[in-house]
C-alpha atoms as an extended CHARMM CRD file, in Angstrom:
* protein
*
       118  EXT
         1         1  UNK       CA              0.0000000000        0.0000000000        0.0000000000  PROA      1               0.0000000000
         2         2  UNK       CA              1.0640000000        3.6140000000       -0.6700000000  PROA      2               0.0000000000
         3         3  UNK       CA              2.1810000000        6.2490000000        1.5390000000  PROA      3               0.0000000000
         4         4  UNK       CA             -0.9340000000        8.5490000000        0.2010000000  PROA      4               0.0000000000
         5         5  UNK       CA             -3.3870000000        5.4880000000        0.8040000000  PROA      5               0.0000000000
         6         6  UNK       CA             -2.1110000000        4.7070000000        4.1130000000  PROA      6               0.0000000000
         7         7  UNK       CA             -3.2510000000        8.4230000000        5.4800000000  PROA      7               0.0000000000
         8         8  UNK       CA             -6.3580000000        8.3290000000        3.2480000000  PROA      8               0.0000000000
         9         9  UNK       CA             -7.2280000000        5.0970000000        4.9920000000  PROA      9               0.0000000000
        10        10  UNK       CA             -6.1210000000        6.4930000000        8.1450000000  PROA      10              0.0000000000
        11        11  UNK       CA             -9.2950000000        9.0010000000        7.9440000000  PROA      11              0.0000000000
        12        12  UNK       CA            -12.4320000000        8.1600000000       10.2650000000  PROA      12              0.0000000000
        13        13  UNK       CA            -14.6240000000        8.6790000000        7.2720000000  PROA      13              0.0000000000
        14        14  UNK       CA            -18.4350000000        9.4180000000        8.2590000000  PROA      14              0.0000000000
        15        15  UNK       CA            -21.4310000000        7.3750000000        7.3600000000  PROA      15              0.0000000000
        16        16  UNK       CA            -21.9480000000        8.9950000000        3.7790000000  PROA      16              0.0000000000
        17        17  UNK       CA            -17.6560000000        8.4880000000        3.2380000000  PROA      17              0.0000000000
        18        18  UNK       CA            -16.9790000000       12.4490000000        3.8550000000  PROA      18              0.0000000000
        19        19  UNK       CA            -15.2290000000       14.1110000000        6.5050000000  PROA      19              0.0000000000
        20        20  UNK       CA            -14.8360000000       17.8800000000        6.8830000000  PROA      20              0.0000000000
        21        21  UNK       CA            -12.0690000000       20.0200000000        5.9330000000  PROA      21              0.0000000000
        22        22  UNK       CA            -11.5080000000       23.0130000000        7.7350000000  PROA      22              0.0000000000
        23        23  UNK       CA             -9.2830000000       25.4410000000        5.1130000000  PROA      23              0.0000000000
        24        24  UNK       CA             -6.3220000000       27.8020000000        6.7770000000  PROA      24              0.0000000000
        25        25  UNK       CA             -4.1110000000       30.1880000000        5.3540000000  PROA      25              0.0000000000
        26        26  UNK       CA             -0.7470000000       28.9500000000        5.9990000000  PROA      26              0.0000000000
        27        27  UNK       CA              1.0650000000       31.5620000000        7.2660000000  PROA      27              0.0000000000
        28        28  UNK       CA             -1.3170000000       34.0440000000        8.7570000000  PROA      28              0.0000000000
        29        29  UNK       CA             -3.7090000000       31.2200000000       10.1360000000  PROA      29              0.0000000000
        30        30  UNK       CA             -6.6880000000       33.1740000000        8.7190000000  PROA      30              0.0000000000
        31        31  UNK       CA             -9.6110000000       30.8680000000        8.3950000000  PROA      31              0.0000000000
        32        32  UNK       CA            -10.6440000000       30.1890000000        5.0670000000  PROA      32              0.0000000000
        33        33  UNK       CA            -13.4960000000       28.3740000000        4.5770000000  PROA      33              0.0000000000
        34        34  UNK       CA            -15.6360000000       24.6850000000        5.5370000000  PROA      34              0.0000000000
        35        35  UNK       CA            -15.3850000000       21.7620000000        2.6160000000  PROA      35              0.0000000000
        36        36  UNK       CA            -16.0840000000       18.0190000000        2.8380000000  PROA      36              0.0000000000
        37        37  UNK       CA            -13.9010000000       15.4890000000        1.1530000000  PROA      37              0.0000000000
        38        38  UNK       CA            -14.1890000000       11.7310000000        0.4420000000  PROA      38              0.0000000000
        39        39  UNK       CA            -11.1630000000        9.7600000000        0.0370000000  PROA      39              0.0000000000
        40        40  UNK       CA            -11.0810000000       10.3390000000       -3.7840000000  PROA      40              0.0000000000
        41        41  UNK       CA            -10.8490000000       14.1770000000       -3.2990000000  PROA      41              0.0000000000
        42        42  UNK       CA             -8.0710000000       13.5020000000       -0.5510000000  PROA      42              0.0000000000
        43        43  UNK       CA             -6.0430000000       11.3160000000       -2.2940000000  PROA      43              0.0000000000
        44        44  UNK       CA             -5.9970000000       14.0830000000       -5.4620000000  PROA      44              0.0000000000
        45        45  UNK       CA             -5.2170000000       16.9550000000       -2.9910000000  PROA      45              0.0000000000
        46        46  UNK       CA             -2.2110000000       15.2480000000       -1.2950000000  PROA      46              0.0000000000
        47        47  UNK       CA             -0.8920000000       13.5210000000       -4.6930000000  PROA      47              0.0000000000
        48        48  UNK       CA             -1.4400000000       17.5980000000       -6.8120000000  PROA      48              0.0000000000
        49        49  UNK       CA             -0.8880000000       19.6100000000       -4.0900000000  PROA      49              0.0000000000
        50        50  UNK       CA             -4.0410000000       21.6960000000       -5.4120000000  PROA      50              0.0000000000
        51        51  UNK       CA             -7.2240000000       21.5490000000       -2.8440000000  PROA      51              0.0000000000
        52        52  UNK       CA            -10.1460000000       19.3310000000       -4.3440000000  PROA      52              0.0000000000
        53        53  UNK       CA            -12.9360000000       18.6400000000       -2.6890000000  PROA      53              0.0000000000
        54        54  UNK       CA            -16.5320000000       16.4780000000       -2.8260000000  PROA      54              0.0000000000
        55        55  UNK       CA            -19.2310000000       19.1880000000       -3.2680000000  PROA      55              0.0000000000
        56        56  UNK       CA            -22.4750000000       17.2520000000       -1.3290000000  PROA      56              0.0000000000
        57        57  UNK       CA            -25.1920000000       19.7570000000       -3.4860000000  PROA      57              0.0000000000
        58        58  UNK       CA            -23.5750000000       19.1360000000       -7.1470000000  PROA      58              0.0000000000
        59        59  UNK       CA            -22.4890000000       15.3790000000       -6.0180000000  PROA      59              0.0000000000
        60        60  UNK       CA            -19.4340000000       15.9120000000       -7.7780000000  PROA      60              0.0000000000
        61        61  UNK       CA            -15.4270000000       16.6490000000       -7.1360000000  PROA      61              0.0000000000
        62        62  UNK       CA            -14.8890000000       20.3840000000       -7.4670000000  PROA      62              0.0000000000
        63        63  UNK       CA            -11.2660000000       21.9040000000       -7.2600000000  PROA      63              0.0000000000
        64        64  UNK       CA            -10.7620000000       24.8670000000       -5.8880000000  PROA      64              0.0000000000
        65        65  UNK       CA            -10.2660000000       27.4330000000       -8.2670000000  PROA      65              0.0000000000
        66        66  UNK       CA            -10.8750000000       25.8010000000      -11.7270000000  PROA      66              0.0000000000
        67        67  UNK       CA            -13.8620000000       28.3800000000      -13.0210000000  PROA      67              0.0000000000
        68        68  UNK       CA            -12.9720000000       31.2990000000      -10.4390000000  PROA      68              0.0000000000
        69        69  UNK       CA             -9.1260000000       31.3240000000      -10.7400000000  PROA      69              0.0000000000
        70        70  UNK       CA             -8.8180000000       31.5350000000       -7.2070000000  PROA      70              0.0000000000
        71        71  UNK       CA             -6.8250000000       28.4750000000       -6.1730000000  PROA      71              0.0000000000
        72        72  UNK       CA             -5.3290000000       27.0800000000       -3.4460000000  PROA      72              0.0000000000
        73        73  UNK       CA             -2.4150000000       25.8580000000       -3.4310000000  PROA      73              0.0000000000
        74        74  UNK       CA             -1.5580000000       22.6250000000       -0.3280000000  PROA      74              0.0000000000
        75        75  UNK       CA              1.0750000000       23.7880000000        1.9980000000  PROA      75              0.0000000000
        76        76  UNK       CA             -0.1760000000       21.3640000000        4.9570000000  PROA      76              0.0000000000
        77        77  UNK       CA             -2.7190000000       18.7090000000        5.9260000000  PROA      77              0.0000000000
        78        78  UNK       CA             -3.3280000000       17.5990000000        9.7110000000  PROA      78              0.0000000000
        79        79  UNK       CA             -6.2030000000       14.9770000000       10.8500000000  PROA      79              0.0000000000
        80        80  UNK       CA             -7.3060000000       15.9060000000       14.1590000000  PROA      80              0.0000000000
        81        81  UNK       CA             -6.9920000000       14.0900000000       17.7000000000  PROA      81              0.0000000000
        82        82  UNK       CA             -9.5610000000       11.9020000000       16.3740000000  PROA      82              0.0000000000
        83        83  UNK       CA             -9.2570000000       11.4310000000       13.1850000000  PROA      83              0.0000000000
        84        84  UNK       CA            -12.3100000000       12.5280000000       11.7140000000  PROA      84              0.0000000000
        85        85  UNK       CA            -11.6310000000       16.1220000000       10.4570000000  PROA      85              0.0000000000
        86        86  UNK       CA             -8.6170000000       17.4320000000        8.6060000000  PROA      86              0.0000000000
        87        87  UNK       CA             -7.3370000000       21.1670000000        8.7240000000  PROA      87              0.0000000000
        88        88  UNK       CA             -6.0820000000       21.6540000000        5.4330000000  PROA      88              0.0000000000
        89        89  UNK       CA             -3.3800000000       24.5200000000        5.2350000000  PROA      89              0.0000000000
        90        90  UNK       CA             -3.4250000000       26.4570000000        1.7350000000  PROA      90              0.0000000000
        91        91  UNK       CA             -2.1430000000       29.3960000000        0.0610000000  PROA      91              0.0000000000
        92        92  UNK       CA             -5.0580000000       31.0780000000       -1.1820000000  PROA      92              0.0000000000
        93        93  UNK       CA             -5.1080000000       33.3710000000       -4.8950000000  PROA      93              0.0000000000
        94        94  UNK       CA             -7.9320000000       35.9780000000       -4.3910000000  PROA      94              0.0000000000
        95        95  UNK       CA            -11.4720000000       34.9660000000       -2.5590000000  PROA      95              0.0000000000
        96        96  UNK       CA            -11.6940000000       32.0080000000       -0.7880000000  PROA      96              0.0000000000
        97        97  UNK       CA            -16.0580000000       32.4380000000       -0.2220000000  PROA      97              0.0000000000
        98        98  UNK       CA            -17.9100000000       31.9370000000       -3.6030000000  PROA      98              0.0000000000
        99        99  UNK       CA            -19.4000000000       35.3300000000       -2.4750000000  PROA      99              0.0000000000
       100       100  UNK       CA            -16.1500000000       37.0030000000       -3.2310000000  PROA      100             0.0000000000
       101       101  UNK       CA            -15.2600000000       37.5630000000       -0.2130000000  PROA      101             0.0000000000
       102       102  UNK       CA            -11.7380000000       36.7410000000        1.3370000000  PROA      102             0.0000000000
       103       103  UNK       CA            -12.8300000000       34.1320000000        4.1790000000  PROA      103             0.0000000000
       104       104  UNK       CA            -16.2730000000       32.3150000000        4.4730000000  PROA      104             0.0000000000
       105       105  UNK       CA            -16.5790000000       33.4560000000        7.9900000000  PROA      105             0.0000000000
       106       106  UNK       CA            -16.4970000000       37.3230000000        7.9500000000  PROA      106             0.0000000000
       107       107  UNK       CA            -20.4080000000       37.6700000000        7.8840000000  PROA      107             0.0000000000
       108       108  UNK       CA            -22.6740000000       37.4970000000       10.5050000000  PROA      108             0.0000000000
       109       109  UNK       CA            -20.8890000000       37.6260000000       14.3660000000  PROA      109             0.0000000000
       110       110  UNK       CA            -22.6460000000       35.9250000000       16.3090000000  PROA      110             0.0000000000
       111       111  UNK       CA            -22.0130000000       37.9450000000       19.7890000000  PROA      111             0.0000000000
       112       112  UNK       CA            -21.0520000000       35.5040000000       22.1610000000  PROA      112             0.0000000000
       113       113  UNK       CA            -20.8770000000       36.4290000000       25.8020000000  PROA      113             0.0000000000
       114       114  UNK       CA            -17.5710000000       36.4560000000       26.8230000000  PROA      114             0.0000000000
       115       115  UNK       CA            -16.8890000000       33.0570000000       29.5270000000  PROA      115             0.0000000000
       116       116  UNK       CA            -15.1050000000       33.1420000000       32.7400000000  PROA      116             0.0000000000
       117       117  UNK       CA            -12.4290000000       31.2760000000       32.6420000000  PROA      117             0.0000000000
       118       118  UNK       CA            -13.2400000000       29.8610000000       36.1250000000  PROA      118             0.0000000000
């Protein structure tokens, strides 16, 4: 077995064969955006080094980038303590959002109360 199949298998995979990708800028740690990948869409982002993913609306594998331009480009992948999410480190051309926008996550704040750390 490969190297790239032995961490593709090494992914707690959920019931419908996705787990979520959480999408970083590498070097400012800005967060990017939410995806879901299968092993398919894994396997061609560690063997391209370009992000792919499994889009669950169009049922089909999507890079990033293709019809916007915007890529991203794979400087890191990490599975998490348990094995079912990966953080997926990228180097991001233009928008990350489909809305344009730089980062998914600059919309709506949600205005947490602040916790006590006691």
């Amino acid at each position: 077995m490969s190297d790239i199949e032995t961490r593709v298998q090494s992914v707690a995979w959920n019931a419908d064969g996705l787990a979520p990708v959480i999408v970083q800028q590498w070097d400012t740690r800005e967060v990017l955006m939410l995806a879901w990948t299968d092993a398919e869409a894994l396997r061609r982002t560690l063997t391209t080094g370009r992000a792919t993913y499994w889009s669950r609306s169009r049922g089909e594998y999507w890079r990033k980038g293709d019809t916007s331009g915007h890529i991203q480009v794979v400087k890191g992948a990490r599975l998490d303590c348990d094995a079912d999410a990966i953080l997926l480190l990228v180097d991001q051309t233009g928008p990350a959002c489909h809305t344009g926008t730089r980062t998914c996550f600059d919309t709506v704040d949600l205005e947490p109360a602040s916790g006590d750390a006691a």
